[in-house]
C-alpha positions in Angstrom: 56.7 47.4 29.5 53.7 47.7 27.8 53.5 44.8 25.9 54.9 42.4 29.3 52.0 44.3 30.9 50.0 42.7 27.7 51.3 39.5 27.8 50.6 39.2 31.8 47.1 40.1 31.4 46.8 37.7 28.5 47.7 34.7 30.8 45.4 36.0 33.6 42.6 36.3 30.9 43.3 32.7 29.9 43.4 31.5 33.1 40.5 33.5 34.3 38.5 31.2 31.2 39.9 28.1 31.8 38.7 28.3 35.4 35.0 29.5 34.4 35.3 26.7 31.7 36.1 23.9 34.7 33.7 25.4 36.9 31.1 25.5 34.4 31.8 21.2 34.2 31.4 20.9 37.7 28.1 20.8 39.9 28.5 23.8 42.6 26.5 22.4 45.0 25.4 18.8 46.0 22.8 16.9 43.3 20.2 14.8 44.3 20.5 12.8 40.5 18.3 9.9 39.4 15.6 8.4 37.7 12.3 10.2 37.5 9.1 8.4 36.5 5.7 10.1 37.1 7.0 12.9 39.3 8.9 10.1 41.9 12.3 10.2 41.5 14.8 7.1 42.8 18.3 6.2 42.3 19.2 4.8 39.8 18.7 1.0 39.2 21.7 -0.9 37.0 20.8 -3.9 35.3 23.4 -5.6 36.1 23.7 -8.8 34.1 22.5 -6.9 31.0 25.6 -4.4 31.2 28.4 -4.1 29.5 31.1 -1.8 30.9 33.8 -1.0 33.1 34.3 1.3 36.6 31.0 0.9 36.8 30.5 3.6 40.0 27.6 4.1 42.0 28.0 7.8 43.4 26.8 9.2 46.6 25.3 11.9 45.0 23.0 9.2 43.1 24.8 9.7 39.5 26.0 6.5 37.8 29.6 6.3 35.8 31.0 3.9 33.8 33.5 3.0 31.2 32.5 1.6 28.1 34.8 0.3 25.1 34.7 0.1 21.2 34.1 -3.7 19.8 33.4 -3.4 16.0 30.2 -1.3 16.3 29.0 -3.3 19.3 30.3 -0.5 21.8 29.4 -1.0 25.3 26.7 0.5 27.9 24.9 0.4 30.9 21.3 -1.1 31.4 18.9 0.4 33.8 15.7 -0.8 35.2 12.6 1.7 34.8 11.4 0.8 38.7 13.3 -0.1 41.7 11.3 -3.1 41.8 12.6 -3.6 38.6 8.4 -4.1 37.2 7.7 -3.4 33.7 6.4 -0.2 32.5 4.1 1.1 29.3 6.2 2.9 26.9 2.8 3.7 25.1 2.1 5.8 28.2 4.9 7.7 27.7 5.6 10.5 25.1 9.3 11.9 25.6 13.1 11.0 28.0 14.9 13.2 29.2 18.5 12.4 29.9 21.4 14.6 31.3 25.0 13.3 31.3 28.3 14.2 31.3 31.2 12.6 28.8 34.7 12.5 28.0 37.1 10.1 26.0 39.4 8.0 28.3 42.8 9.8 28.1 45.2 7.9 25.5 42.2 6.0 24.1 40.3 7.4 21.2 41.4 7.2 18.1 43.1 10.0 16.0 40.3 9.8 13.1 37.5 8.9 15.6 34.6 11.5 15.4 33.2 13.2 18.4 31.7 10.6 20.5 27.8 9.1 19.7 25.3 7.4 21.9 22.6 4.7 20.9 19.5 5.5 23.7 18.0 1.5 23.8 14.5 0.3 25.4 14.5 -3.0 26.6 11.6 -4.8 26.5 10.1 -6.9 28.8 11.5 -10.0 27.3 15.0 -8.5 27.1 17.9 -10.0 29.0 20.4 -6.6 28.5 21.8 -3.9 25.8 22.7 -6.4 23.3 20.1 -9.2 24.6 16.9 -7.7 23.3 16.3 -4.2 22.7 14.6 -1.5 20.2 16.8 1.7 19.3 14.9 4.4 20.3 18.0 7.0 19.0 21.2 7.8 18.1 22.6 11.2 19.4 25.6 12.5 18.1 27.8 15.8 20.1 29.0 18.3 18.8 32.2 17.9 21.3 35.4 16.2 22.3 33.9 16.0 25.9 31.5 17.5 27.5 27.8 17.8 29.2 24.7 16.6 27.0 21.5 17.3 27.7 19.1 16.2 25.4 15.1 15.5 24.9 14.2 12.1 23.4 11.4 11.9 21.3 9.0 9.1 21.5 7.6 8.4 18.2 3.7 7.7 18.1 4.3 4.4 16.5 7.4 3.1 18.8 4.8 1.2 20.7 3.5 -0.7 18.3 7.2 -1.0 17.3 7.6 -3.2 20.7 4.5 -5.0 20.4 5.4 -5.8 16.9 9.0 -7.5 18.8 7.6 -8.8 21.7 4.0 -8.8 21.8 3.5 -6.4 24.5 4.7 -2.4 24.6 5.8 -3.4 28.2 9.1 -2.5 28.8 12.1 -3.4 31.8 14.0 -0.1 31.2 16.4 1.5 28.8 20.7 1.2 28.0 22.8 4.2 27.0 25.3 2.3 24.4 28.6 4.0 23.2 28.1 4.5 19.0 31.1 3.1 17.9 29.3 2.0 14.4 31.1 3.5 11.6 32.8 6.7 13.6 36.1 6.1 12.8 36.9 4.3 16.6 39.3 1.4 16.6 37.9 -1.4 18.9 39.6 -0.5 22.1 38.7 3.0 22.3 37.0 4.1 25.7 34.4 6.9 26.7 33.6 7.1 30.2 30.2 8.0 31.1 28.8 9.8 34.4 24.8 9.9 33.8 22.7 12.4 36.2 19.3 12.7 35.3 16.8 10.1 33.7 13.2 11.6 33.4 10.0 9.4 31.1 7.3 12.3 30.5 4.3 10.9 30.3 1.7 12.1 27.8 -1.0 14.1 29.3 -3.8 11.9 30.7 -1.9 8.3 30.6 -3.1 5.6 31.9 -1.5 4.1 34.7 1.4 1.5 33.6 -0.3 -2.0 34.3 1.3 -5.2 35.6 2.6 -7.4 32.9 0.9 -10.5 32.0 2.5 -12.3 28.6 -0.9 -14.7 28.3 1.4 -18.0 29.3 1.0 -20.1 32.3 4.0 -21.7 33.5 2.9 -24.9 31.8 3.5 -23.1 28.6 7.1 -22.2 29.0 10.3 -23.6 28.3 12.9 -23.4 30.6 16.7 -22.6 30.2 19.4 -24.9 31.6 23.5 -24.4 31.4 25.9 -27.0 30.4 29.8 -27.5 30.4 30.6 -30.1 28.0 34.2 -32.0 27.1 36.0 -30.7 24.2 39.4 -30.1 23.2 41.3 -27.2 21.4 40.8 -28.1 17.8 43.5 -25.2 16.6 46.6 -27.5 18.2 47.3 -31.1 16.0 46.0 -34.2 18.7 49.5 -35.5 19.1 50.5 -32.5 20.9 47.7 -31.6 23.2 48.3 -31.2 26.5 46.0 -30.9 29.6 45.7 -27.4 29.3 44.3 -27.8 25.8 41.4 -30.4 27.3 38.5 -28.5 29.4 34.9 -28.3 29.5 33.0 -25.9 27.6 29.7 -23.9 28.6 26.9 -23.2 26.8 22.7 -22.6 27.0 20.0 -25.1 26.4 16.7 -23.9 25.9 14.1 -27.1 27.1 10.6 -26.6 25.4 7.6 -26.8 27.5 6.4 -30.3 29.2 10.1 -31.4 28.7 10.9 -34.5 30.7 14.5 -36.0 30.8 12.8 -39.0 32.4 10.5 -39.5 29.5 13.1 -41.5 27.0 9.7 -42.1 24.5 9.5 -38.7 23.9 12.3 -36.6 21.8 12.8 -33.7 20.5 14.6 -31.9 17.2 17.8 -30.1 17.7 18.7 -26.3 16.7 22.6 -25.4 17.7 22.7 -21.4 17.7 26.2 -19.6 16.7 27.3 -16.0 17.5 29.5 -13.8 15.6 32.8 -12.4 16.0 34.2 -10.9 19.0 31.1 -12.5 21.1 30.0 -15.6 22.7 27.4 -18.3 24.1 25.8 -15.5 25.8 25.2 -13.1 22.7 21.6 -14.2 21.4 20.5 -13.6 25.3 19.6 -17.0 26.3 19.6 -17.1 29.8 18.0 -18.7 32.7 17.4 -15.4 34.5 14.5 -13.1 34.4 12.3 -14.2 31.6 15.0 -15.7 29.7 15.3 -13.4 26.6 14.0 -12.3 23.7 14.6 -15.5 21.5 13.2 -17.9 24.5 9.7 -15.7 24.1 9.6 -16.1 20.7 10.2 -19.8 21.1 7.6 -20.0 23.9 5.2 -18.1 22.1 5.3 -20.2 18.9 5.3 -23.5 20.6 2.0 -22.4 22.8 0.2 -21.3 19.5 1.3 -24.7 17.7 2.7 -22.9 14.6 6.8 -24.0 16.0 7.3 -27.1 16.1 9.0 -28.2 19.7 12.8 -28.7 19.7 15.4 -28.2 21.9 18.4 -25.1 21.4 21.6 -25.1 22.3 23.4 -21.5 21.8 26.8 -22.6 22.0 30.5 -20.9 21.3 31.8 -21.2 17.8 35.4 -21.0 18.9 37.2 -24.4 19.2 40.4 -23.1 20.9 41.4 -22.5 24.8 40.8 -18.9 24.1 37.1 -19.7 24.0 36.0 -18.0 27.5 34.2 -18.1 29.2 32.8 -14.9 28.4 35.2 -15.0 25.9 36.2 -11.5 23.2 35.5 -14.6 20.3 38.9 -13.0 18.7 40.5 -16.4 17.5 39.3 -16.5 14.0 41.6 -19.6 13.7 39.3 -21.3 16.1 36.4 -20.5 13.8 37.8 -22.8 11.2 37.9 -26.1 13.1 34.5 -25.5 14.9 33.5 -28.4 12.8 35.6 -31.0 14.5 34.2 -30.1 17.8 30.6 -30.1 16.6 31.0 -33.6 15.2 32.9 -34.9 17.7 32.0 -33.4 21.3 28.7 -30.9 21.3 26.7 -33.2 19.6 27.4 -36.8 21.1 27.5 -34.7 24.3 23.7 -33.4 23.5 22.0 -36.9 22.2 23.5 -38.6 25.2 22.6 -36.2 27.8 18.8 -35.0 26.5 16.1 -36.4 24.5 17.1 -35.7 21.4 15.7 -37.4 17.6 18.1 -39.0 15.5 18.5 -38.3 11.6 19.6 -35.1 10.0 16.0 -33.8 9.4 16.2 -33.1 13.0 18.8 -30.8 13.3 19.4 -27.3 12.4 22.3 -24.9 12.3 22.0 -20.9 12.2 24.3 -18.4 13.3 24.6 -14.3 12.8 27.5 -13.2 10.6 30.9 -15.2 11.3 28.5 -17.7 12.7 26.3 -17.6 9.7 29.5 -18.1 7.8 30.5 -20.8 9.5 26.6 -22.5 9.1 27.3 -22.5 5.2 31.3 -23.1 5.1 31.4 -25.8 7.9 27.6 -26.5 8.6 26.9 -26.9 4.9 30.3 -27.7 2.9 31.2 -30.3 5.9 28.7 -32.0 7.9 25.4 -32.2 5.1 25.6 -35.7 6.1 24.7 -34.8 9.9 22.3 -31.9 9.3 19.8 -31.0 7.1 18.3 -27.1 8.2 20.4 -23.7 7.7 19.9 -20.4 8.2 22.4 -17.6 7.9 21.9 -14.4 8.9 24.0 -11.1 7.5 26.8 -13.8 6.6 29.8 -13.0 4.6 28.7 -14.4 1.3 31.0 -15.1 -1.5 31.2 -16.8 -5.3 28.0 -18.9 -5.4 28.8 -21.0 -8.6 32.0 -22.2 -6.9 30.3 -23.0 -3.5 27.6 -24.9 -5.0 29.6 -26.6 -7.5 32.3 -27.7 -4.1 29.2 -29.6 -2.3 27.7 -31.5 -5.3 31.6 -32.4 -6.5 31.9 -34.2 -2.8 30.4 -37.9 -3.2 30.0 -38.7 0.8 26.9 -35.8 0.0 25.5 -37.8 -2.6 21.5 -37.6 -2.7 21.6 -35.2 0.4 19.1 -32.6 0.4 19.3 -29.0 2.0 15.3 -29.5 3.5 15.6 -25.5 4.8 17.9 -22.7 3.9 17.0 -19.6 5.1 18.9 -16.6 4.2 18.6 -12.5 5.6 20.7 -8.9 5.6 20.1 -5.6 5.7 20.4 -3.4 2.4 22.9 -1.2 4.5 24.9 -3.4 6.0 28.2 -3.5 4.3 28.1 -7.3 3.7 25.3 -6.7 1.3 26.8 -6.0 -1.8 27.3 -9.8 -3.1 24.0 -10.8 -1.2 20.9 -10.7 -4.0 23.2 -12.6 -6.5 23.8 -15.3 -3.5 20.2 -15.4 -3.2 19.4 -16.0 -6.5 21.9 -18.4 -7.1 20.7 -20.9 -4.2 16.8 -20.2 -5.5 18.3 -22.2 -8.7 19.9 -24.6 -6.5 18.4 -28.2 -6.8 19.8 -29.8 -3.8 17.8 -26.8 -1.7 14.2 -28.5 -1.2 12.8 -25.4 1.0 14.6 -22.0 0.7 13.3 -18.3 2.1 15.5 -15.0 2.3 14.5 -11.6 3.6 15.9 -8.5 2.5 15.6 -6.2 5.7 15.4 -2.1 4.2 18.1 0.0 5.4 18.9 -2.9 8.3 22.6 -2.8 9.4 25.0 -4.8 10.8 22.6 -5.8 14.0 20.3 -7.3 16.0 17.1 -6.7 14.7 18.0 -8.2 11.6 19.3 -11.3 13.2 16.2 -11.7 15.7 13.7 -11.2 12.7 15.4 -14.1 11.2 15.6 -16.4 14.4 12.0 -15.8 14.3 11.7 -16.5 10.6 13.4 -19.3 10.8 12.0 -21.1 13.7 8.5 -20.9 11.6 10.2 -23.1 8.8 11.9 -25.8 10.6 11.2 -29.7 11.6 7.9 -29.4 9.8 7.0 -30.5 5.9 6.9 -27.3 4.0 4.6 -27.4 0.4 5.3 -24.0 -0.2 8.3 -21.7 -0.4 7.6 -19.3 2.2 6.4 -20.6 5.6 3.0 -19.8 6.6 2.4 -15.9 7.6 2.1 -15.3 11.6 1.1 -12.4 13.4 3.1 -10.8 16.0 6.3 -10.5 13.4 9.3 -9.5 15.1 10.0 -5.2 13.3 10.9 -5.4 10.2 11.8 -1.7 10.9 14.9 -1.0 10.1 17.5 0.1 13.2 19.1 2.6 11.6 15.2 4.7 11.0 15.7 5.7 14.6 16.5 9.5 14.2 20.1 10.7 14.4 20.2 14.1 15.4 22.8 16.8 16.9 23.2 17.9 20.2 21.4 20.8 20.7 23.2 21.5 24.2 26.6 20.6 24.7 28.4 22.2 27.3 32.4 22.5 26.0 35.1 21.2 28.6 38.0 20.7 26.5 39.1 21.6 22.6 38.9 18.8 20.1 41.7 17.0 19.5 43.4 17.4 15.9 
């Protein structure tokens, strides 16, 4: 008797917990939740275009949820506004962010040997056209639990202004993301966390300044502008004898016009940069856009042309995936596709470009880049196969291989006979897990004779991301459709960080409210 007596109280004990437990998770009475910036609070404002998520739910109770999804490190987010006006604020003005949210793992997907979830806290500049189009990491935050509520202070560091400034000139700033940290944490792309955020608050420090109305220096005369285009092509992964209409479409990408461009002006032309992504992304990854100001890479072309030091060209940030499974929008998950981007460069983008803008003819004037599998394909299909249509590289955090064998390859092909590379430029982080084979690379194309201009940065403790790649857009743009004397292009101010992203501090959760037991 005793021990059913025992057994019963244990279940109501149980129960009693598990009930405290859910109510614990729960609000008890209605929230008023939101953003709070210099004591007014507002709902919260979702960047829309600069989002990457699912379910995205705007409550009644004014708290924001969302589902966002594993991709190889590039995990997904939301983007807010500071302002409901969606004006720029000061992040100098400000010393610390508070942030209260609730988490969980989407039932059935999170992987087995996935830690406890991590989130990436991101400030978006002013020139920033979303999470992944623009963006300083302020901090990475890892719980201490399966699921649960995190309520956490973020620190501004004293020199995070300058930090911005360094990036984009000005510490103004459109708002902030919360990004899922799927970066080496054991998640499989296709895990999901769903997100319900509550509570936003920028402290400022005591005795700010009023944020000020953002003014970038330019008049309209001095800015580019950013046009779409959906050009013929084909799907290059299927032989031409079998194609069929499904395998013919048009094909979308962004063209960045430099100031004082005039299609009517046929006297006047302009160099050519095509722009490649990386895998599982797009057209749309470098943030080229023709909404809001454009994007980060659009200022730093705007900037340099005003000053003089960048040469004016035109920019095309196209899809490197010649397949129907292209997009739009496309995952960029057809690594066949990546192979036979070369065909479709030669034959489509680039007839398609010269006969539709004003665009200079000879190889001098035309340069290819991309980030990772794009940087590999500006040396393996840029370099290896069409040296006889372009003459400016840049590769940035590319898989690199045998340099002996690649160089030996291009000067064995006769049709490249007296071809020279006029710029290479080459970067990666020291912890990004592509750099291993990178300094012998290096070395091997500073002895390379066909190479008449070659620069590479090393980036300290950079990763597998975007301020790597934008500190080499901006490197490279310096070297390009201009005669170099020296080796390293001429030093400008206004560099984009050369701070590394992974210096933002990680730290644990110092208050986690438990909702469920961690998984085994």
């Amino acid at each position: 008797m005793f021990r059913k007596l025992q057994k019963h109280f244990s279940w109501v004990l149980a129960l009693s917990v598990l009930s405290l437990s859910t109510i614990s998770c729960s609000p008890v009475k209605s929230e008023n939740y939101g953003i709070t910036l210099r004591d007014t609070t507002e709902k919260f404002t979702i960047f829309t275009d600069g989002s990457v998520a699912t379910d995205i739910v705007e409550a009644d109770d004014g708290s924001v949820s969302w589902v966002a999804t594993a991709a190889g490190g590039a995990g997904g987010g939301v983007a807010f506004y500071a302002k409901s006006d969606k004006k720029e604020i000061n992040i100098g003005n400000y010393e610390s962010i508070d942030i209260e949210l609730d988490y969980s793992p989407v039932e059935g997907k999170w992987s087995k040997g996935a830690q406890d979830p991590s989130f990436c806290i991101r400030i978006l500049p002013w020139d920033s056209t979303g999470m992944f189009g623009g963006f300083e990491d302020l901090e990475y935050i890892n719980t201490e639990a399966y699921s649960g509520t995190l309520k956490y202070n973020v620190k501004i560091p004293s020199d995070f202004a300058d930090k911005i400034k360094t990036s984009s000139d000005f510490d103004s700033i459109l708002g902030f993301a919360i990004k899922f940290n799927d970066y080496q944490r054991g998640n499989e792309n296709g895990d999901q966390l769903k997100v319900q955020l509550k509570t936003v608050t920028f402290n400022p420090k005591k005795g700010a300044a009023e944020d000020e109305a953002f003014n970038d220096g330019l008049n309209d005369a001095q800015r580019g502008s950013v046009v779409e285009i959906n050009y013929p092509t084909r799907d290059y992964t299927v032989e031409a004898s079998a194609l069929t209409d499904e395998d013919r479409y048009k094909k979308h990408a962004w063209v960045y016009l430099p100031a004082g461009y005039d299609a009517s002006d046929k006297n006047t032309k302009y160099p050519l940069f095509i722009l490649l992504h990386g895998s599982l992304q797009n057209e749309n990854t470098w943030g080229l856009s023709n909404k809001g100001r454009g994007g980060k890479i659009k200022g730093y072309m705007d900037r340099g042309m005003a000053s003089g030091e960048v040469e004016k060209f035109i920019l095309v940030a196209a899809t490197g995936v010649s397949s129907k499974n292209w997009g739009p929008n496309g995952v960029g998950d057809d690594y066949p596709a990546y192979e036979v981007f070369g065909q479709e460069l030669r034959a489509d983008l680039l007839p398609y470009i010269r006969a539709n803008f004003n665009v200079k003819e000879g190889r001098d004037n035309v340069a290819l880049a991309g980030l990772s599998r794009g940087g590999g394909q500006t040396m393996n299909i840029g370099v290896k196969q069409c040296l006889d249509i372009i003459a400016n590289f840049a590769t940035y955090s590319a898989p690199v291989s045998n340099a002996d064998e690649y160089i030996a390859e291009i000067d064995a092909n006769p049709a490249f006979d007296g071809l020279k590379i006029k710029n290479l430029y080459a970067n990666c982080g020291t912890a990004d897990r592509l750099y291993e084979p990178y300094p012998a690379f290096v070395e091997e194309m500073k002895k390379w004779n066909r190479i008449e201009n070659f620069k590479e940065y090393t980036y300290p403790d950079g990763t597998h991301d975007f301020p790597v790649w934008y500190k080499g857009f901006y490197d490279f743009i310096y070297m390009i459709f201009k005669n170099n004397e020296t080796e390293t292009p001429k030093p400008v101010e206004n560099q984009p960080s050369t701070t590394p992203v992974n210096k933002c501090k990680t730290k644990k959760v110092v208050t986690v409210t438990k909702c469920k037991a961690k998984k085994n």
